[in-house]
C-alpha positions, 0 to 999 in steps of 0.5 A, spaced: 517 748 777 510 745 773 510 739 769 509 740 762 502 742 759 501 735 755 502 731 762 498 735 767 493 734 761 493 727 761 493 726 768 487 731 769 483 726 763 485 721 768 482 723 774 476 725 771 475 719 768 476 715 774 472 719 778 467 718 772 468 711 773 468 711 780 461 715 780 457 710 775 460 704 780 457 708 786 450 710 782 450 702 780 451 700 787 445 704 789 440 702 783 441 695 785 441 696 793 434 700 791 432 695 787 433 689 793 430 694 797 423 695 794 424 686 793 424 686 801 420 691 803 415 685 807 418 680 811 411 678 815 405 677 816 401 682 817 395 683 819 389 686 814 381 687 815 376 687 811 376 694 809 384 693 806 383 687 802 381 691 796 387 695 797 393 690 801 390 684 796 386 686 789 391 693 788 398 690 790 403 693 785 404 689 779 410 685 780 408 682 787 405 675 790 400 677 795 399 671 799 393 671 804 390 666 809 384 667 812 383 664 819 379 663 825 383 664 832 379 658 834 381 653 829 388 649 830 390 648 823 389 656 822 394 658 828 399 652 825 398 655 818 399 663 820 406 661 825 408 657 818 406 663 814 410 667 818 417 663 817 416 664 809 415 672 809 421 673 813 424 667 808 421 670 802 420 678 804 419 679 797 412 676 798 407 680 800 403 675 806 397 677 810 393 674 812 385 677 816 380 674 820 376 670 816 369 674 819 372 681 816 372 679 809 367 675 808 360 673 812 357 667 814 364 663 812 363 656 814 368 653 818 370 647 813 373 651 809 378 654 814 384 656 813 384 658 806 390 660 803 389 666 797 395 667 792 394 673 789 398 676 782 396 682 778 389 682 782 387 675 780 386 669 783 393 664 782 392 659 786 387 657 792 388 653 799 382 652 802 379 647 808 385 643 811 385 638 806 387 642 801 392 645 806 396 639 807 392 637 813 393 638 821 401 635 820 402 640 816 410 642 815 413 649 813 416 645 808 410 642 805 406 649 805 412 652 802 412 647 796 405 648 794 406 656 795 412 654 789 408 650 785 403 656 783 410 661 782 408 665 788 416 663 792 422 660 788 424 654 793 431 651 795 426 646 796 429 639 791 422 635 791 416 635 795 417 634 802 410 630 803 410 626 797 411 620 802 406 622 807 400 617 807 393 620 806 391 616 811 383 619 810 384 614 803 388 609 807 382 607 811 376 608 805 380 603 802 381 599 807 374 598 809 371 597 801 378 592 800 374 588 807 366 589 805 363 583 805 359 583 798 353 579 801 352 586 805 346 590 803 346 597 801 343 599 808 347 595 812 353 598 815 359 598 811 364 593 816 371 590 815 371 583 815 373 579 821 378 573 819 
């Protein structure tokens, strides 16, 4: 005994009609999965030569932030610098961060402006870092590099406020310090003293 034609009619527009239901939820699925694949495909630092920068830096897709860091082995904030780095490309895999031997970019590349950390969009310059003032200096906190990173746009922080805004210059500190004591009797050659109360 078959059901009647109208019935199996309708049951058969049912079907495929949740079957095409079903098919653009599973398509939908797959372009958002795509999509937050090719948002996360970095997730580290990696490490470049001199001969990739053009390449890895300058012809990065479009849409993507190139953070790099360009280092001496020899140098401690270099070191602090990449271990951060490395924490923020798995923090922000959508991020492309590199970072290369300074010597391999650039020659005769003079210390005190290591490390220098490069942001980079659509191959311009968006922001730069360079020497370990303009780091954050030898204390420098995940945190706080995170926060710079965030006020050129190249990550979107969690972060509420600056982590290092109560932190004290302490360069400033001691400049100040000396010139609110300098005797004003002193002459220009004598040697800058704090004053002995």
């Amino acid at each position: 005994i078959l059901p009647p034609k109208e019935k199996l009619k309708d049951e058969t527009e049912e079907m495929i009609l949740h079957l095409q239901k079903e098919s653009e939820g599973k398509q939908q699925r797959l372009q958002e999965w795509k999509c937050l694949q090719r948002r996360q495909k970095y997730g580290e630092l990696t490490e470049i030569c001199g001969e990739q920068y053009v390449k890895e830096v300058t012809n990065a897709p479009k849409d993507v932030w190139v953070i790099i860091h360009l280092y001496r082995a020899s140098i401690p904030l270099c070191l602090l610098v990449n271990d951060h780095l490395s924490l923020l490309a798995r923090k922000f895999p959508e991020v492309k961060f590199l970072k290369a031997i300074v010597n391999s970019c650039i020659q005769n590349y003079h210390d005190r402006y290591l490390p220098t950390i490069l942001v980079y969009k659509t191959g311009e310059i968006k922001g730069r870092f360079i020497g370990a003032a303009g780091c954050g200096g030898i204390y420098l906190k995940v945190e706080e590099l995170e926060w710079k990173l965030a006020e050129v746009g190249a990550v979107e922080t969690d972060l509420e406020e600056n982590p290092s805004k109560d932190t004290v210059n302490m360069t400033t500190l001691s400049a100040r310090s000396i010139s609110a004591h300098e005797d004003t009797d002193t002459k220009s050659s004598d040697v800058m003293k704090p004053r002995i109360t």
